[in-house]
N, C-alpha and C positions, 0 to 999 in steps of 0.2 A: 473521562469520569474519574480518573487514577486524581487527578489535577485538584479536582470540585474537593474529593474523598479526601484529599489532604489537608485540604482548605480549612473544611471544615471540624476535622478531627485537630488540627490545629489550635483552634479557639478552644474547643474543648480543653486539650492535654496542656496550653498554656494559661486557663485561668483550675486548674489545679479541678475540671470537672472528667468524673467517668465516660468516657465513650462507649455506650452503647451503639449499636447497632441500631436502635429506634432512631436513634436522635440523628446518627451522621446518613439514614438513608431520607429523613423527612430534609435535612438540610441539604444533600447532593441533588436530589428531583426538584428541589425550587430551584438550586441551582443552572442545572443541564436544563430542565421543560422534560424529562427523560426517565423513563424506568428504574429503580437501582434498586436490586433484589440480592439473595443470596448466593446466585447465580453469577452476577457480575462479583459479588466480593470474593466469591470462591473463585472466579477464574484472575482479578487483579494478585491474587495470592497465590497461585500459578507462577503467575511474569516475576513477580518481585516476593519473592517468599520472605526476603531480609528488613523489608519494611513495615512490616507489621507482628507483633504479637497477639494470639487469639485465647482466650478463653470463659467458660461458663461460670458467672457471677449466679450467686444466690442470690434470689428477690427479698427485697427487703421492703416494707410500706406499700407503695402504691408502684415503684420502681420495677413494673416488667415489659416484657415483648410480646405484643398479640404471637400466639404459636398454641403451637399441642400441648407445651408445659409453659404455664405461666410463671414457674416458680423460679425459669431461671431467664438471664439473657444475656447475650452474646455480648462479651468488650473487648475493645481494638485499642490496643498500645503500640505507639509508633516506637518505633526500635531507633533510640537515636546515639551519638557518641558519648562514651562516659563523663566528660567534660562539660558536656550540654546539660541545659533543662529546662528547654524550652525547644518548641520548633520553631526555626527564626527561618524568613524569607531566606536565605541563603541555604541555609538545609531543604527548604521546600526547592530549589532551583534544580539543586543536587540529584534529588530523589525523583524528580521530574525528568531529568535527563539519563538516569538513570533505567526510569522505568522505559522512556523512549528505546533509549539503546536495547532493551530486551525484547520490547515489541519487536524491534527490527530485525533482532538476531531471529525472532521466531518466522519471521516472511524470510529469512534469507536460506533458514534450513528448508520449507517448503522447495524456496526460488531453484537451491540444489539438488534437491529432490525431484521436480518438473527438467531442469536438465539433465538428469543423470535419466530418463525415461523416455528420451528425445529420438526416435531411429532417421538415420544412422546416429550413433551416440556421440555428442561433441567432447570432445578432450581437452579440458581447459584445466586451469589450476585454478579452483573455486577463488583463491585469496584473489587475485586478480581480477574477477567478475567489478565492473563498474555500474554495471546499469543491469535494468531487469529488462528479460528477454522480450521481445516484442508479444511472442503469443502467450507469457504469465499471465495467468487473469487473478492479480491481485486480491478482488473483490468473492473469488471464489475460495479460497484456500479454508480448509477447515477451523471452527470456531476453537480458543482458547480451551486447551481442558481445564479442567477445574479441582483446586487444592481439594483436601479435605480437613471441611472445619471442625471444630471443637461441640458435641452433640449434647444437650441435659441429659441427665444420668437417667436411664432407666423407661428412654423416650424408643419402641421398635424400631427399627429402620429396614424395608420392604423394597430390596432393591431388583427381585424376579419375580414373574409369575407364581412359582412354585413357593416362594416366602406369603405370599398374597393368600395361595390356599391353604397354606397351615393353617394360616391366621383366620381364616373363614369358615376351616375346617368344622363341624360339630353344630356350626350355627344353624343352619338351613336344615331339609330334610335330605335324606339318602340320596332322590333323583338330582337334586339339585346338585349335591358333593359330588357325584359320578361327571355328571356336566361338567362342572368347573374344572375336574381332575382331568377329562379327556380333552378339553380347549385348552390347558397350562400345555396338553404333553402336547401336542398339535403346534403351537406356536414354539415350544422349545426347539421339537425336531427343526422347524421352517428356519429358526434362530442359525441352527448347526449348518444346513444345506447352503453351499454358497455357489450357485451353477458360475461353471467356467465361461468366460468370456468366449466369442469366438471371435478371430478374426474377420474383417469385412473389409473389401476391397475397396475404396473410394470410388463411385462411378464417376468422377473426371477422370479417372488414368487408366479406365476400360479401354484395352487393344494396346495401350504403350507396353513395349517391349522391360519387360522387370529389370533388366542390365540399365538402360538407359534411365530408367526411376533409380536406380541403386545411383548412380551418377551422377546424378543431379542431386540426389537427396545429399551426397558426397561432398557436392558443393558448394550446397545452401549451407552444410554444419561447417562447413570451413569460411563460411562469412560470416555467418552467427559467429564461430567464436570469435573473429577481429572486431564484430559489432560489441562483446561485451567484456571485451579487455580494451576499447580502445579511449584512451584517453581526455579525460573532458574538452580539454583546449583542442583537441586533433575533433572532435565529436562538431562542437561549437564552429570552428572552420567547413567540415563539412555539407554542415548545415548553414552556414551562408553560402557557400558552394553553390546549393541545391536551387538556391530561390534568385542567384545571377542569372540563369536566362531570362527569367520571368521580369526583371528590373530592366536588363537592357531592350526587350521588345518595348518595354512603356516606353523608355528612353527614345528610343528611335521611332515612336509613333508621336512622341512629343516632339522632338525636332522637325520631321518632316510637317506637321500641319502650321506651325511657326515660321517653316521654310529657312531653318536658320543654323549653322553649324556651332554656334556659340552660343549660350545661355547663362545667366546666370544661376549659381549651385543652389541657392534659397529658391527660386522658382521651381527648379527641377527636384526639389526633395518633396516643395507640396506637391506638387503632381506625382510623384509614384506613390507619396500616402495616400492621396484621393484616391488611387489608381488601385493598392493593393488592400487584400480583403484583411490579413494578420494584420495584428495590431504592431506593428513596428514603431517605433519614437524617430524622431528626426533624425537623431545621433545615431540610429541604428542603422537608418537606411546611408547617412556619408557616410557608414564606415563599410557600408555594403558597394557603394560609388566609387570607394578608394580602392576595393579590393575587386574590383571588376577594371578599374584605371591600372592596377598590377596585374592581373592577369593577360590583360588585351590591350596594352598601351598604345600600339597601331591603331587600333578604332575608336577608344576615348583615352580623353586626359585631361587633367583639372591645370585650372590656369589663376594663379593668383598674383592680382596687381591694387587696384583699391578694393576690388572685391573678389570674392572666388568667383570664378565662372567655371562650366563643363565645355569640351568641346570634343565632338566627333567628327572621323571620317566618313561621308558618305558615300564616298567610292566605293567601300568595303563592304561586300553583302553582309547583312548579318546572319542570316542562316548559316552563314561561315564561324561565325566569334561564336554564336549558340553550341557550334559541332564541336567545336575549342573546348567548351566551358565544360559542356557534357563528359566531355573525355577525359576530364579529370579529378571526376567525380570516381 
């Protein structure tokens, strides 16, 4: 939305026209297909507080904002460098990557927050962290908070129950104001009361010995942290690692029904695409061939003369090269 929101405030602030609020939220919803309220602008001004100026224009003619005061509405000035005067696609790029980078830093304080809550607690040096932890649930972390904008003069603003009764106060009759006074005081106190959690033991580790959980728990946060310091290129090897057993059983169920120790490397790359469910590319799987040819060169090895061909040992169980490969993962 950050993206649409500049877009459009763009056109605005380069042909020398006021940006209100009316006009850059009708232009961002055609944009997105998507909501964009005061809500969204308050929390985009949160993330990137530098890229916008806010404040309450008096109405002039016919130029207001549907709201509780017509007389004024909201304008958004992009804050650009002194040398500028205009927002040119290169400053949109900027401020775009800009705002990205603040989104991220705000999952990544969560990301350290969810590890630092972890029992046993992992001891890592957050700078370090590569990757988000397996059980982060990205999609759960709390919503953006939200700035506070610039208000029309003289508009109330009812942010508790108890603000709600003042203001109701007198209007109704006595039965009614006791009511309202004893449902504000009722949800106030409920407001204050926060019951403690209690702990609850997992019924999978019912009758496990607490030592032997402490121990294990010991050793999971001691792979956790090499899982999220470890390296892309080291990550990437890994992870072709993982999926060699699963290549060389196709491999060797394709040889055997061919009955043949030698094949060409183009036939055997379509057949393990055919064969596997991920979407691998041709170049992905020879480079998955070459590094299963490294690792077990007794049981396969590539052979090139006018063409590349594959060729295995069939002497060699493979539940043996499988026990290999496993091992060093």
């Amino acid at each position: 939305m950050f993206v649409s929101m500049d877009r459009a405030v763009s056109m605005l602030f380069n042909r020398k026209e006021m940006c209100t609020f009316f006009k850059i939220q009708k232009a961002v919803q055609q944009m997105t297909r998507r909501n964009f309220d005061l809500q969204r602008l308050a929390q985009i001004a949160k993330v990137y507080p530098e890229a916008y100026s806010f404040n309450q224009e008096k109405s002039t003619g016919f130029m207001y904002e549907s709201g509780e005061n017509r007389s004024y509405f909201l304008v958004l000035s992009p804050v650009i460098p002194e040398n500028e005067n205009k927002l040119t696609s290169t400053l949109l790029i900027e401020r775009k990557n800009q705002f990205q980078a603040r989104l991220l830093d705000i999952v990544k304080h969560h990301h350290e927050a969810f590890i630092r809550s972890l029992n046993p607690l992992v001891t890592i040096d957050m700078e370090q962290i590569v990757r988000w932890h397996p059980d982060f649930k990205v999609d759960d972390i709390p919503d953006v908070e939200q700035a506070e904008l610039p208000q029309p003069p003289n508009i109330p603003k009812h942010t508790t129950a108890k603000d709600v009764l003042e203001k109701a106060r007198g209007l109704f009759g006595k039965k009614i104001d006791a009511a309202l006074e004893n449902a504000a005081k009722k949800f106030s106190e409920a407001s204050e009361v926060t019951p403690t959690p209690k702990p609850v033991m997992d019924p999978k580790f019912k009758g496990i010995p607490p030592a032997l959980l402490d121990k294990v728990r010991a050793k999971h946060a001691i792979k956790m942290q090499a899982l999220l310091t470890m390296p892309p290129e080291e990550c990437r090897q890994r992870s072709m690692l993982a999926k060699l057993p699963k290549i060389a059983t196709i491999i060797k169920q394709y040889f055997t029904s061919e009955r043949k120790s030698t094949l060409e490397l183009e036939k055997v790359l379509e057949k393990i695409k055919f064969s596997l469910w991920n979407n691998l590319s041709l170049v992905q799987i020879d480079e998955h061939i070459k590094k299963l040819a490294e690792l077990a060169p007794d049981w396969i090895s590539l052979v090139v003369s006018k063409k590349a061909y594959v060729k295995i040992n069939r002497d060699i169980d493979l539940n043996v090269v499988i026990a290999e490969l496993e091992a060093k993962l």
